[in-house]
PDBQT receptor file of N, H, CA, C and O in Angstrom, charges set to zero:
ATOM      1  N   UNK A   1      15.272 -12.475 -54.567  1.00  0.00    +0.000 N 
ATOM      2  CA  UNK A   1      15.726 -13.824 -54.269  1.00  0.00    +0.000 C 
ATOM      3  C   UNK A   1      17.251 -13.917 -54.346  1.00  0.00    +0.000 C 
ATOM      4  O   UNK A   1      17.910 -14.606 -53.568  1.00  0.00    +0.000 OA
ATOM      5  N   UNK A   2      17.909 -12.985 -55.596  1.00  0.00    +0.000 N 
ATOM      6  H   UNK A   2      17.374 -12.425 -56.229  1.00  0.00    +0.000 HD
ATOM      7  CA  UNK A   2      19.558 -13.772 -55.733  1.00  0.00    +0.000 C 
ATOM      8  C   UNK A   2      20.090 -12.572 -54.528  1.00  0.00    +0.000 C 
ATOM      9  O   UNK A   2      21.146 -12.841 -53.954  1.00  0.00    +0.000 OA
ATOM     10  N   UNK A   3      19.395 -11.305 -54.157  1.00  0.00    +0.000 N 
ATOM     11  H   UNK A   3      18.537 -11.087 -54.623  1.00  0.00    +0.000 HD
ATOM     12  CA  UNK A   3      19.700 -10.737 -53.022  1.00  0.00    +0.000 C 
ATOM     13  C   UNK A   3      19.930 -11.530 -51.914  1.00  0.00    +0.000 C 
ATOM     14  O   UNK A   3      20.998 -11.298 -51.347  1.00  0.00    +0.000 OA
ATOM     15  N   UNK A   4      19.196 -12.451 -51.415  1.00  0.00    +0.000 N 
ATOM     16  H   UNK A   4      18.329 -12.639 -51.875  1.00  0.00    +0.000 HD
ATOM     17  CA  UNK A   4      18.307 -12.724 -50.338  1.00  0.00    +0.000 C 
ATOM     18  C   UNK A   4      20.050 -13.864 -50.012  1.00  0.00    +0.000 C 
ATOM     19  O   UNK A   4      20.771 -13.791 -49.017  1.00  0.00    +0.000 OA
ATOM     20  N   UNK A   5      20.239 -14.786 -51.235  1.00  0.00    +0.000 N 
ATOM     21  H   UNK A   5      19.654 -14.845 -52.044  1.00  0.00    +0.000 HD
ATOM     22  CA  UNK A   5      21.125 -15.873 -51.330  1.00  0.00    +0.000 C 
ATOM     23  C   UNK A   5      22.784 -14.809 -51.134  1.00  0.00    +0.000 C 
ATOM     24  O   UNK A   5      23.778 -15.078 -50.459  1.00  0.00    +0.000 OA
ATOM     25  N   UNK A   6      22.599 -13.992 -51.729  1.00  0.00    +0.000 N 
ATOM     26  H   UNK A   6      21.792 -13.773 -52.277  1.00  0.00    +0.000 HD
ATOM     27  CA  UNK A   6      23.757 -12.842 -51.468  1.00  0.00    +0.000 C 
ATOM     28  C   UNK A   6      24.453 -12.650 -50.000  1.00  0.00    +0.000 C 
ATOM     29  O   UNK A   6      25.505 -12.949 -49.437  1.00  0.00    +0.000 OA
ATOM     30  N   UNK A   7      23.130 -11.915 -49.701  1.00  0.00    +0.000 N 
ATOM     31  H   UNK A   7      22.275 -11.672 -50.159  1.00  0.00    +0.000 HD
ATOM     32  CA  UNK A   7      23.262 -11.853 -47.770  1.00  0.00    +0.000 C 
ATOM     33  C   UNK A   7      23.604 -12.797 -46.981  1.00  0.00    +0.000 C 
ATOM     34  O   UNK A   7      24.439 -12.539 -46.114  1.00  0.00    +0.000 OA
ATOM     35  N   UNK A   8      23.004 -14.234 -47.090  1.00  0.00    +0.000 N 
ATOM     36  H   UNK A   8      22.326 -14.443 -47.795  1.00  0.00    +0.000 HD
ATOM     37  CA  UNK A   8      22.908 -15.272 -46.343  1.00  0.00    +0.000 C 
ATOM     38  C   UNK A   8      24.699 -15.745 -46.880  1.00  0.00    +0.000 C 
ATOM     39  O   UNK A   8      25.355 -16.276 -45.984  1.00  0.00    +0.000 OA
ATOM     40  N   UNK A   9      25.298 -15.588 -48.021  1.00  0.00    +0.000 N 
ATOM     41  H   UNK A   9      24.766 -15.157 -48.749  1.00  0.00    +0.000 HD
ATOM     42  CA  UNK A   9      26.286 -16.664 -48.339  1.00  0.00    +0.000 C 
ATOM     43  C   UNK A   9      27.207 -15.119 -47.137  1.00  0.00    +0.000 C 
ATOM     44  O   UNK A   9      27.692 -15.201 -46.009  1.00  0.00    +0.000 OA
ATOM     45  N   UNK A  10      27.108 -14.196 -47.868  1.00  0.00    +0.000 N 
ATOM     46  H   UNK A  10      26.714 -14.129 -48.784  1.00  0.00    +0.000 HD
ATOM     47  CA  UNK A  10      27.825 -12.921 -47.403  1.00  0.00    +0.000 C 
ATOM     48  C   UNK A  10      27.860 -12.981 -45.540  1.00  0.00    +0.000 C 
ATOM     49  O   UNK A  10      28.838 -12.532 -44.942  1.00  0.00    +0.000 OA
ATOM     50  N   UNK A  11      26.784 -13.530 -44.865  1.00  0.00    +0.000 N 
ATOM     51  H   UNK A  11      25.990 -13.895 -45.350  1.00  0.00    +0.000 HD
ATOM     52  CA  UNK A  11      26.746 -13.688 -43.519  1.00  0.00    +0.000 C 
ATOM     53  C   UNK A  11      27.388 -15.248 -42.912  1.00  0.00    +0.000 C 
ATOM     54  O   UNK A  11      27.673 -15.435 -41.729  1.00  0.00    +0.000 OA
ATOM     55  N   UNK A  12      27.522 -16.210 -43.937  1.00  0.00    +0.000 N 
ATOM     56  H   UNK A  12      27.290 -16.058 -44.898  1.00  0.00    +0.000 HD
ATOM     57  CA  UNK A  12      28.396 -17.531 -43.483  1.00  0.00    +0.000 C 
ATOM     58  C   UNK A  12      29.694 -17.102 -44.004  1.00  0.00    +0.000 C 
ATOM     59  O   UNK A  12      30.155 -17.292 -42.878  1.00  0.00    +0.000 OA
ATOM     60  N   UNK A  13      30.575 -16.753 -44.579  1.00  0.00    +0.000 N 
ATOM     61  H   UNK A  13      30.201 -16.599 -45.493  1.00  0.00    +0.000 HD
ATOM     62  CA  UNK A  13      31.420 -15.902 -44.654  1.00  0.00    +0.000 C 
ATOM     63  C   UNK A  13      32.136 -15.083 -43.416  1.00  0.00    +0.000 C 
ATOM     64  O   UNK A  13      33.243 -15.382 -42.969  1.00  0.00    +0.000 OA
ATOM     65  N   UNK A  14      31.593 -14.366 -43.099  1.00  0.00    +0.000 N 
ATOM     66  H   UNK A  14      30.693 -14.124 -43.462  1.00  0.00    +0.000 HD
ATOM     67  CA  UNK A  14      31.387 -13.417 -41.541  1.00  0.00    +0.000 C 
ATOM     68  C   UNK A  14      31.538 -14.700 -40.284  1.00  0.00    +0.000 C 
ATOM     69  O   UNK A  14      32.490 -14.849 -39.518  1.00  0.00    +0.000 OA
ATOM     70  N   UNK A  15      30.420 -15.441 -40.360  1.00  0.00    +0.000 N 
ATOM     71  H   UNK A  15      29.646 -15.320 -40.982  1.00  0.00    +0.000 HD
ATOM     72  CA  UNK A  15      30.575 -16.312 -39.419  1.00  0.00    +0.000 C 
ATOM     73  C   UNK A  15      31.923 -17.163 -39.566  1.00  0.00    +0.000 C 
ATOM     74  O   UNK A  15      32.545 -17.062 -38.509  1.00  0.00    +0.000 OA
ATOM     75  N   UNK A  16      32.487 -17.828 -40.335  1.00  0.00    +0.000 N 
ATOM     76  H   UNK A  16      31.982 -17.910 -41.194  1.00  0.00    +0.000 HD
ATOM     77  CA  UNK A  16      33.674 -18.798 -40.472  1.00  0.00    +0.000 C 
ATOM     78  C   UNK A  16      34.725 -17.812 -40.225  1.00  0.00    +0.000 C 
ATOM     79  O   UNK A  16      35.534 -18.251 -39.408  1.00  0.00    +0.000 OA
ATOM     80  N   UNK A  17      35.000 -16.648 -40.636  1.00  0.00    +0.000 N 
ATOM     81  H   UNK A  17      34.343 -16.291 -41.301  1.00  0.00    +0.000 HD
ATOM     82  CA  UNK A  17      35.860 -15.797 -40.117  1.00  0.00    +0.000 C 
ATOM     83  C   UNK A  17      35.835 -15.612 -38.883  1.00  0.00    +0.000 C 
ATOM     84  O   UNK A  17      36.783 -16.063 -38.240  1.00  0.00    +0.000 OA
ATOM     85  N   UNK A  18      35.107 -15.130 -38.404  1.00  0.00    +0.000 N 
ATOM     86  H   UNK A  18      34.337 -14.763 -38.926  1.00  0.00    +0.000 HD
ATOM     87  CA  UNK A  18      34.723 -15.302 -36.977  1.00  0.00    +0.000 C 
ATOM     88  C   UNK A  18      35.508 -16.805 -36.027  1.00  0.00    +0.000 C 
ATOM     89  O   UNK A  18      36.374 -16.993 -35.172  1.00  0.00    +0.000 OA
ATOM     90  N   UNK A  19      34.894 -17.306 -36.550  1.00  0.00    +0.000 N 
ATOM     91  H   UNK A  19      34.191 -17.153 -37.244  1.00  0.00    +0.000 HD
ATOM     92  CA  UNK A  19      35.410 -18.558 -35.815  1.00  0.00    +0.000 C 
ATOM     93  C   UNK A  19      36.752 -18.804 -36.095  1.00  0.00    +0.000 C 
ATOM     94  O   UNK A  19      37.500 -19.263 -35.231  1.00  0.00    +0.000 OA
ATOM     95  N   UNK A  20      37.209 -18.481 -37.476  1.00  0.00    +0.000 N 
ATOM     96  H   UNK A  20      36.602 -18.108 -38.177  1.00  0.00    +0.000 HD
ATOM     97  CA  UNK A  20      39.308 -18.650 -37.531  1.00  0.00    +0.000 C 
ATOM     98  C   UNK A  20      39.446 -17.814 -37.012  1.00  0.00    +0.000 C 
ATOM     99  O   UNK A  20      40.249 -18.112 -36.128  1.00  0.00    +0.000 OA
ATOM    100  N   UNK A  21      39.108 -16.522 -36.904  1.00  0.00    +0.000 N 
ATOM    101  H   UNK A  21      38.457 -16.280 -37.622  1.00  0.00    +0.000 HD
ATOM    102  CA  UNK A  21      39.536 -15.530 -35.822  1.00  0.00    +0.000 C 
ATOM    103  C   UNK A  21      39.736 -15.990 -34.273  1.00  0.00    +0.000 C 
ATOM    104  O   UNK A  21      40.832 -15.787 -33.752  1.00  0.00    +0.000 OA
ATOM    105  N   UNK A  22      38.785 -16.552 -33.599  1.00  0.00    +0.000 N 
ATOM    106  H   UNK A  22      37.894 -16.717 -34.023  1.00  0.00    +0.000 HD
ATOM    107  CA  UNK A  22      38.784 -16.750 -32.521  1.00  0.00    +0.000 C 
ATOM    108  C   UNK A  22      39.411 -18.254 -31.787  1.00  0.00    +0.000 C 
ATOM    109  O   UNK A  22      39.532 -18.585 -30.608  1.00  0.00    +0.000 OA
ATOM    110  N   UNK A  23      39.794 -19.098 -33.339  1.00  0.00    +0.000 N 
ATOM    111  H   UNK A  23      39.696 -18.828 -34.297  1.00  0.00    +0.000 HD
ATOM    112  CA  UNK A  23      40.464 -20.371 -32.504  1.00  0.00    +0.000 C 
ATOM    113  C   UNK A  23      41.950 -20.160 -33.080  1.00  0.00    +0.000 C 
ATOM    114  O   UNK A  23      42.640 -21.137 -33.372  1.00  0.00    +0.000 OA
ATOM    115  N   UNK A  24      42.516 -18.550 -33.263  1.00  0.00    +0.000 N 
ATOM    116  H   UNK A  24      41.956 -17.757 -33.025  1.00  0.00    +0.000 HD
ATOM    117  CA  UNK A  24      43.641 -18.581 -33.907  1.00  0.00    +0.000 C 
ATOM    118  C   UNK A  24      44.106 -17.910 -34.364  1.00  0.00    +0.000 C 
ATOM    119  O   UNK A  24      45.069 -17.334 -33.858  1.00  0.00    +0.000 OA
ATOM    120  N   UNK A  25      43.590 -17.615 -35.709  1.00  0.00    +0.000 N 
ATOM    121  H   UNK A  25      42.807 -18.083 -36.120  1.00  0.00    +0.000 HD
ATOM    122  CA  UNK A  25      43.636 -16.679 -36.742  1.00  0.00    +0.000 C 
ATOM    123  C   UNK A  25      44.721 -16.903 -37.724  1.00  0.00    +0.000 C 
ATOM    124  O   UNK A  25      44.726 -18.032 -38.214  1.00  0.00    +0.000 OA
ATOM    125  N   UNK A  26      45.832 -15.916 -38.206  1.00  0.00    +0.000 N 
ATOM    126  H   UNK A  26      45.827 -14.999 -37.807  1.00  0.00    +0.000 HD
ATOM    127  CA  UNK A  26      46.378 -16.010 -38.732  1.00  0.00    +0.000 C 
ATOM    128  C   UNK A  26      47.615 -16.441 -37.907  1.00  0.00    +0.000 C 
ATOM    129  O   UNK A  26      48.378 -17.125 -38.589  1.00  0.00    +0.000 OA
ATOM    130  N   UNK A  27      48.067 -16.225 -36.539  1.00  0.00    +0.000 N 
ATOM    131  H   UNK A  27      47.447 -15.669 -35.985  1.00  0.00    +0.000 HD
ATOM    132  CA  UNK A  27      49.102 -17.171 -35.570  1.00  0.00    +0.000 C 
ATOM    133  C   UNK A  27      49.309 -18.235 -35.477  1.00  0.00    +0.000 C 
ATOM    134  O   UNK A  27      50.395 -18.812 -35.418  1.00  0.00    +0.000 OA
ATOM    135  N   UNK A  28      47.845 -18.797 -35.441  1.00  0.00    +0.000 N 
ATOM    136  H   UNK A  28      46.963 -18.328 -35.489  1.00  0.00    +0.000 HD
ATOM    137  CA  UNK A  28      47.946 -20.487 -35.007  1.00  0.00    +0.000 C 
ATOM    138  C   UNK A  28      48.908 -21.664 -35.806  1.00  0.00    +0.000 C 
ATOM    139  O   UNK A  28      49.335 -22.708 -35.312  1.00  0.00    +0.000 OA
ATOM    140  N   UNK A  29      49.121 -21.124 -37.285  1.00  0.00    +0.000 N 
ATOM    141  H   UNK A  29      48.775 -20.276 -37.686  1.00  0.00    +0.000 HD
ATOM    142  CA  UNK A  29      49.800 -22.132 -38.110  1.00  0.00    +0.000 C 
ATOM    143  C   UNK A  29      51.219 -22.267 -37.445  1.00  0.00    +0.000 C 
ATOM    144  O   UNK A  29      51.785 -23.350 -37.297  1.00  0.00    +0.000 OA
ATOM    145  N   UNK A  30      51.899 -20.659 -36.935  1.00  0.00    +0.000 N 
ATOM    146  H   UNK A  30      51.440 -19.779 -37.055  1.00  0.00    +0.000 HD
ATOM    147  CA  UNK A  30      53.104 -21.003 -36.393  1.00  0.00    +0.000 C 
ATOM    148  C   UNK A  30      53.624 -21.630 -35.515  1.00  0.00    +0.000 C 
ATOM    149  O   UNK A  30      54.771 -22.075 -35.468  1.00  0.00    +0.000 OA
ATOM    150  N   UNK A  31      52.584 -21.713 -34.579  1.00  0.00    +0.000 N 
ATOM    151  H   UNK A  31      51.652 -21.352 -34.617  1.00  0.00    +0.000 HD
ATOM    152  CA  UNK A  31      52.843 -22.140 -33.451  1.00  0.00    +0.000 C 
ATOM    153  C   UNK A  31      52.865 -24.087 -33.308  1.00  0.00    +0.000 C 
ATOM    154  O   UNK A  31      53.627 -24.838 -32.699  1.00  0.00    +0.000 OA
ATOM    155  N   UNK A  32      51.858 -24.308 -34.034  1.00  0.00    +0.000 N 
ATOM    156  H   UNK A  32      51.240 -23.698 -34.529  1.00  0.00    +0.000 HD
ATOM    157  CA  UNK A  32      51.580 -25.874 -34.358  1.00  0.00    +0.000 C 
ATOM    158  C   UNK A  32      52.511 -26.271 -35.494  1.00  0.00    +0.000 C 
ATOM    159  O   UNK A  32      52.541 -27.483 -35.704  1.00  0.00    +0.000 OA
ATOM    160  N   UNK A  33      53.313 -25.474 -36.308  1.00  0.00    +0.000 N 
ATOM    161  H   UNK A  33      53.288 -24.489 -36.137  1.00  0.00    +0.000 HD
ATOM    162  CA  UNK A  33      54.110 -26.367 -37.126  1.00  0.00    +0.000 C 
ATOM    163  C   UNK A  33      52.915 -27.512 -38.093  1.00  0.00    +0.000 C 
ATOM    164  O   UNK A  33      52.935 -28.680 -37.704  1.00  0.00    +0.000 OA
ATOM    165  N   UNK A  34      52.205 -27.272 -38.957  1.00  0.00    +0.000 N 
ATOM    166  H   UNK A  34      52.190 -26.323 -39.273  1.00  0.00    +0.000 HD
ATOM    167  CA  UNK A  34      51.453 -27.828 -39.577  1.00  0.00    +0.000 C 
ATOM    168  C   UNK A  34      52.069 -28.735 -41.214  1.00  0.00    +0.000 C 
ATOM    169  O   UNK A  34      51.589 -29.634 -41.905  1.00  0.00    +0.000 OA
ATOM    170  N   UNK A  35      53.291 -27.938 -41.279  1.00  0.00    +0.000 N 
ATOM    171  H   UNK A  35      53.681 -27.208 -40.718  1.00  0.00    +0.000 HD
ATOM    172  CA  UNK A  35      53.821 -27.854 -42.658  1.00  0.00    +0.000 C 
ATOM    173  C   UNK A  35      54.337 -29.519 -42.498  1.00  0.00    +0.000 C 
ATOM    174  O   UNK A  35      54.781 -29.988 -41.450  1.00  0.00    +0.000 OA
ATOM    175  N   UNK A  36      54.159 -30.317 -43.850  1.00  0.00    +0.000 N 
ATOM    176  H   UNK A  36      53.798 -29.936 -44.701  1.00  0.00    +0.000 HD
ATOM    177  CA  UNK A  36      54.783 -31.791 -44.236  1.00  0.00    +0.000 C 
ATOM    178  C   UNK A  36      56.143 -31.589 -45.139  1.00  0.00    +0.000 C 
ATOM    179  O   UNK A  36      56.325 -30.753 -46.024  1.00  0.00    +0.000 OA
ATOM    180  N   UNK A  37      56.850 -32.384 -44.760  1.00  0.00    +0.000 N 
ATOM    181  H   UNK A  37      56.702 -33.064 -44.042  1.00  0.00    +0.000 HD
ATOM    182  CA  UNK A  37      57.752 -32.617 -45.598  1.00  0.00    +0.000 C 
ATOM    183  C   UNK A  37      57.619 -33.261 -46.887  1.00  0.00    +0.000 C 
ATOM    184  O   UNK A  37      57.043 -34.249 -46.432  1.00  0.00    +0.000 OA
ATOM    185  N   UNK A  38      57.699 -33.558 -48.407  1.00  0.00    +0.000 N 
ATOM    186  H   UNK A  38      58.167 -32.755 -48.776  1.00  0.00    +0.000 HD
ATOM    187  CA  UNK A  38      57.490 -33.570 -49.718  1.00  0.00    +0.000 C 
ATOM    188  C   UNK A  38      57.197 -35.139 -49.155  1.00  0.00    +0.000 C 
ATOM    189  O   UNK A  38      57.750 -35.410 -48.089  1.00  0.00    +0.000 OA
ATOM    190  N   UNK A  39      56.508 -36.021 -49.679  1.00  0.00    +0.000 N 
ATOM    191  H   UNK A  39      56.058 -35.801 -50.545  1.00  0.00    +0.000 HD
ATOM    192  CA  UNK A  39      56.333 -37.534 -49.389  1.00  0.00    +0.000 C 
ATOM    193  C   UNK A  39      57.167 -38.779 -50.259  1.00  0.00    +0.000 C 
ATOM    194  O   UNK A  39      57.256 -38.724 -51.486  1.00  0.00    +0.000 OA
ATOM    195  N   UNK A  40      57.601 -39.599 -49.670  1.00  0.00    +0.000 N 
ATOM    196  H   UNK A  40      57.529 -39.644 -48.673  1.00  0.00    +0.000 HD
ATOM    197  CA  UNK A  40      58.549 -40.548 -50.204  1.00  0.00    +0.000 C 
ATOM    198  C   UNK A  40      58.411 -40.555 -51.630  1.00  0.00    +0.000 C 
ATOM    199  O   UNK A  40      57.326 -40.988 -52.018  1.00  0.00    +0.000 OA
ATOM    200  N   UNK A  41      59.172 -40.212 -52.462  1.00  0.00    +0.000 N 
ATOM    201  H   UNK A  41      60.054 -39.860 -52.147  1.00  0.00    +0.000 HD
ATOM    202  CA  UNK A  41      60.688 -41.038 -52.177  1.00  0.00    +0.000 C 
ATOM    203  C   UNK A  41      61.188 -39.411 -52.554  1.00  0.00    +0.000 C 
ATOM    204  O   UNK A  41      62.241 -39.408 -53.192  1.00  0.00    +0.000 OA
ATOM    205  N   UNK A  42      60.755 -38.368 -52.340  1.00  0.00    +0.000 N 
ATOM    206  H   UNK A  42      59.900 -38.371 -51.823  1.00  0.00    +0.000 HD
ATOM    207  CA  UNK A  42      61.660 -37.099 -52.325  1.00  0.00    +0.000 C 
ATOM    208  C   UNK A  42      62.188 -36.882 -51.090  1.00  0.00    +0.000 C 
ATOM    209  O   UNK A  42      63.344 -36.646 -50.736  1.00  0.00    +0.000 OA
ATOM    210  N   UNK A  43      61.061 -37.008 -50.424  1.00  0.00    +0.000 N 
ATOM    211  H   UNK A  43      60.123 -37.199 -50.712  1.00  0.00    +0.000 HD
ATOM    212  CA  UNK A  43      61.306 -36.706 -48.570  1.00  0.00    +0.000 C 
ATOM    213  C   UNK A  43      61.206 -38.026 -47.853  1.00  0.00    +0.000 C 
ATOM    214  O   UNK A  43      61.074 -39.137 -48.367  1.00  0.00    +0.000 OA
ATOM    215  N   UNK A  44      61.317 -37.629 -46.224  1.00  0.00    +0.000 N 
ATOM    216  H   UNK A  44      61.424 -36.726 -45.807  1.00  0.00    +0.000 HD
ATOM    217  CA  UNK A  44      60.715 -38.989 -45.468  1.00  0.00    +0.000 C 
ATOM    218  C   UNK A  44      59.339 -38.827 -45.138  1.00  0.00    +0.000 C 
ATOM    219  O   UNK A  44      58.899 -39.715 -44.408  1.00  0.00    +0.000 OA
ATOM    220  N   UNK A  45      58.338 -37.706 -45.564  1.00  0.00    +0.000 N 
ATOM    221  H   UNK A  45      58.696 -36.985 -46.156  1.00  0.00    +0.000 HD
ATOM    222  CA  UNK A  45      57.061 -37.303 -45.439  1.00  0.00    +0.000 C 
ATOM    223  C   UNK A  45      57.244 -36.843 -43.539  1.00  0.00    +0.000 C 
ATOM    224  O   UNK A  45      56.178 -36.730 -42.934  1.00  0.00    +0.000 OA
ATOM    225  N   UNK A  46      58.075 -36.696 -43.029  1.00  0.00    +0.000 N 
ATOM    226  H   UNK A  46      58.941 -36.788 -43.520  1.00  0.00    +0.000 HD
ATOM    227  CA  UNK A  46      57.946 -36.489 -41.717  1.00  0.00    +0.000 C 
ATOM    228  C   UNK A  46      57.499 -34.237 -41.384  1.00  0.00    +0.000 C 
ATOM    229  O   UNK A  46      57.613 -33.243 -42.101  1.00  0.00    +0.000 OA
ATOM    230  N   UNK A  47      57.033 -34.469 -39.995  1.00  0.00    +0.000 N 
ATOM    231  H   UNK A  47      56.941 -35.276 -39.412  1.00  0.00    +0.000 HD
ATOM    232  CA  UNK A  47      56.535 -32.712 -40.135  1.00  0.00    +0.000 C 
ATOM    233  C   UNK A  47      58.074 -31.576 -39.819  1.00  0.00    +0.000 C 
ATOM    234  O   UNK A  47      58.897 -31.802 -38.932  1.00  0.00    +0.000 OA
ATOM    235  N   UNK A  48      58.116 -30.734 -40.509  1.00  0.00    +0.000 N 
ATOM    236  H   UNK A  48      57.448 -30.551 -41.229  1.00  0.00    +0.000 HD
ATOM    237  CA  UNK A  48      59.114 -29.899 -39.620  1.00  0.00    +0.000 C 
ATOM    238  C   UNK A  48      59.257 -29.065 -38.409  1.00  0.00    +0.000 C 
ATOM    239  O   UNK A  48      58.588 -28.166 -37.901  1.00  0.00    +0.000 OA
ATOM    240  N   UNK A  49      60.104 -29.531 -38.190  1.00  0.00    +0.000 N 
ATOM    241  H   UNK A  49      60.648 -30.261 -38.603  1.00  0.00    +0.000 HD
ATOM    242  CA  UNK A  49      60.099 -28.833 -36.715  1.00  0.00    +0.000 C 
ATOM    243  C   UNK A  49      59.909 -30.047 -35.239  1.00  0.00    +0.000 C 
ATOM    244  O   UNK A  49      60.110 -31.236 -35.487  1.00  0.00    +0.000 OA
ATOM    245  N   UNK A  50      59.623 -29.738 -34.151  1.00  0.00    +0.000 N 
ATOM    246  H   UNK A  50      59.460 -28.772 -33.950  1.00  0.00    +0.000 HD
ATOM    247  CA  UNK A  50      59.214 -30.917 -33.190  1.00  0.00    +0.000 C 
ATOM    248  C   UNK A  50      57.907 -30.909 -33.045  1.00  0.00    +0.000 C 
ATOM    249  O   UNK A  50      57.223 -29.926 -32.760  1.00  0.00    +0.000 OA
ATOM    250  N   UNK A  51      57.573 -31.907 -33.223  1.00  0.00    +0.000 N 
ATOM    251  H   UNK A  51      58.129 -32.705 -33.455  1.00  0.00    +0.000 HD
ATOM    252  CA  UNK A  51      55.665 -32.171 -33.240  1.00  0.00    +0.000 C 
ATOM    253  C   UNK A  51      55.376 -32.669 -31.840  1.00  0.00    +0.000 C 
ATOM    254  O   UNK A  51      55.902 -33.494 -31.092  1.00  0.00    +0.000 OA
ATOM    255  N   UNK A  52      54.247 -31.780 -31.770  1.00  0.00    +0.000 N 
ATOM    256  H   UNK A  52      53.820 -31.111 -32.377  1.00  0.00    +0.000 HD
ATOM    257  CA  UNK A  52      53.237 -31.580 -30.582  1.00  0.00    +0.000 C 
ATOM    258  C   UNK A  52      52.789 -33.028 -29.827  1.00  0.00    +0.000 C 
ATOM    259  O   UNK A  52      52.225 -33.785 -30.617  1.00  0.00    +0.000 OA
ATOM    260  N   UNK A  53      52.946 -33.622 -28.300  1.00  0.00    +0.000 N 
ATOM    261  H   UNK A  53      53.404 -33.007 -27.658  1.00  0.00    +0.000 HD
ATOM    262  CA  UNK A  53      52.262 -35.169 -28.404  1.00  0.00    +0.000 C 
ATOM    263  C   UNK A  53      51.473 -34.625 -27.143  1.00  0.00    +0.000 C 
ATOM    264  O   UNK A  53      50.643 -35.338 -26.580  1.00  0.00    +0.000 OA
TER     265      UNK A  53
């Protein structure tokens, strides 16, 4: 049984990789500029870089 739960977690694992692999991977963050600036009142909370419309 804790085999059985092993495999199955061990194969959704595989699958979600799979899928960041294929809408991206480890590239995609650069390209979209995802990163926030610190939020008021350190920053203006705005994104860096020019955001995507």
């Amino acid at each position: 049984m804790a085999l059985d739960h092993l495999k199955g977690f061990i194969f959704i694992l595989i699958l979600l990789w799979i899928a960041w692999f294929l809408a991206g991977g480890p590239s995609k963050p650069d390209k979209d500029k995802p990163y926030i600036r610190p939020a008021q009142p350190i920053s203006t909370g705005d994104t860096y870089g020019p955001t995507k419309k």
